[in-house]
N, C-alpha and C positions, 0 to 999 in steps of 0.2 A: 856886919856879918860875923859868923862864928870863926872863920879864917878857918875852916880845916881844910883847904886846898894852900893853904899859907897866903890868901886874898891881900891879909890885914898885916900878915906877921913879915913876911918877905919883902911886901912895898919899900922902895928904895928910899932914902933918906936925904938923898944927895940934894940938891937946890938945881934951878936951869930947865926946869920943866916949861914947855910951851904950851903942852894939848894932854888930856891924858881921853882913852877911850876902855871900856869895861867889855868884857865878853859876860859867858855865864859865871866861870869861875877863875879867869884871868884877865890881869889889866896890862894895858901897855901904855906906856911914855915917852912922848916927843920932845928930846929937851932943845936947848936953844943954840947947840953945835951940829942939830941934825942927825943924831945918833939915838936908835930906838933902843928902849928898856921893858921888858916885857916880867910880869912875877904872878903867884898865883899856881893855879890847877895846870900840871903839864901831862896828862894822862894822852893825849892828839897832837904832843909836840909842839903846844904854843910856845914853850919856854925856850926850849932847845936849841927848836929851829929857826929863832928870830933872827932876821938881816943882818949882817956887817955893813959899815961904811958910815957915813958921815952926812951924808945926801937926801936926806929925807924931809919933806915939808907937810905930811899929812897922814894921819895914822886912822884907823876904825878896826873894830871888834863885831865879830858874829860871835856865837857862840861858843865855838869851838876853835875857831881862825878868827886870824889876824892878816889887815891887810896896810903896806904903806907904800904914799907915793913921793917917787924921786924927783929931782929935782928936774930930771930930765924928761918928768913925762910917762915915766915905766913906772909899773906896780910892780910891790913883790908880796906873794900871798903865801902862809904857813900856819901851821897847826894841823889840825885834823879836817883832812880833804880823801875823799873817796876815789877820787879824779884827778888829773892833774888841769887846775884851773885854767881856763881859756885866756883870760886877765894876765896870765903869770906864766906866758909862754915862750918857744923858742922859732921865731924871731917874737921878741916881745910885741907888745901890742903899745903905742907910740902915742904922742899929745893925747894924756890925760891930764887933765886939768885939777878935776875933784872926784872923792871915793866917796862910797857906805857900805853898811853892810849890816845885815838883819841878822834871824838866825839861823835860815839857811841860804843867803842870795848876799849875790856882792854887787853892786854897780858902782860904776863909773863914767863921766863925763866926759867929752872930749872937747880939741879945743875947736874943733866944726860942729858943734854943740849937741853933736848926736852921743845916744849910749851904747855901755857896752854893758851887760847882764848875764850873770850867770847862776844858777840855783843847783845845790850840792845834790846832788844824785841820792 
């Protein structure tokens, strides 16, 4: 790509990556202490607003959002959300197992193997 959301130019350098996942114009990184790395287009606060902690085993990109899950089961969704995500709520939403996420819909799995789906307003 051309990097003019800094796609190309900002990507981290570091070593320890486990997963990486692409939106439209930002990417994020799972590295292997469980700590997310997010760089790229922050116009909807992908970049900003990425999670703190340590805890993380699974990352995915919509277009605009970014979504990762904890060790514990809980999602935390950010970037540009219209809404405040049903996924990424308070009391969280508990035994998720696996994410994804298109360009405008997030799902996730649970561990009673039903879903949970939600599509950006």
């Amino acid at each position: 790509g051309d990097s003019e959301s800094g796609q190309r130019d900002d990507a981290p350098t570091c070593a320890g990556f486990v997963a990486i996942a692409c939106g439209e114009n930002h990417s994020v990184g799972l590295r292997n202490d469980g700590t997310v790395i997010t760089w790229g287009d922050d116009s909807g606060n992908q970049i900003d607003d990425q999670p703190t902690g340590s805890s993380f085993v699974a990352i995915a990109c919509g277009s605009s959002r970014s979504m990762a899950l904890r060790e514990d089961g809980t999602v935390a969704i950010w970037g540009y959300c219209v809404r405040r995500p049903s996924l990424d709520s308070d009391p969280p939403e508990v035994g998720i197992v696996a994410i994804a996420m298109g360009l405008a819909v997030a799902v996730a799995l649970r561990n009673d193997k039903g879903m949970v789906s939600e599509a950006e307003a």
